[in-house]
C-alpha angles and dihedrals in degrees: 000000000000119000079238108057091034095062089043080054089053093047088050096048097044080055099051095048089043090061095050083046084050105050084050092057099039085046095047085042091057106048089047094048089052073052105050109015101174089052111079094147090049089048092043096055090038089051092034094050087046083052102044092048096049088052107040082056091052097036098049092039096044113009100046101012089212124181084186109136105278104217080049096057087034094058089042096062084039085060086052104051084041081079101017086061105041089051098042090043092058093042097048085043089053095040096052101030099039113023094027100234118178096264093221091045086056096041093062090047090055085047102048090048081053093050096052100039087045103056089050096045087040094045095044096018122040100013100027097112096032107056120147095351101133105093093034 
């Protein structure tokens, strides 16, 4: 299979599995923030670490078919929410507290921008020399 396809293979696939990460972080968003109304930024880490877990297992295992060491790759993609988090979760804040955003129309937003850093630091970064290793 051409370099070409195969890496069109691996988009469609991230995307697919994004959107199934996705729907598990809007609907957990949801339910807790029927819970704690006045917490975005508590909803927002407790979806967005559901989410994170559930992609980083399909994407590892399907996407980049990856043998890389797991607790390596895991701690990899923790590094990057460590500043991905901590930057979504203050901008959210600001942008629903004190600008009164609509907190799902936010929340997709935050979710769209992760989507589209994390296929390309998961895909050079975490999973780079390790593509495709795991049936070999």
């Amino acid at each position: 299979m051409s370099e070409k396809r195969k890496e069109f293979l691996r988009a469609v696939k991230f995307v697919l599995f994004s959107i199934s990460a996705g729907l598990i972080q809007i609907g957990s968003f949801a339910v807790l923030h029927l819970l704690l109304p006045e917490h975005y930024e508590i909803c927002h880490i407790i979806s967005l670490a559901l989410s994170v877990l559930w992609n980083f297992t399909l994407n590892r295992r399907f996407t980049f078919q990856s043998a890389a060491n797991v607790p390596v790759a895991m701690l990899k993609v923790l590094a990057f929410y460590l500043v991905f988090t901590p930057l979504s979760t203050r901008l959210g804040g600001y942008l629903v507290n004190d600008l009164k955003w609509n907190e799902l129309l936010v929340e997709l937003i935050n979710m769209l921008l992760n989507f589209v850093l994390e296929f390309f630091y998961q895909r050079f970064f975490v999973f780079n020399k390790n593509l495709d290793d795991r049936n070999k």
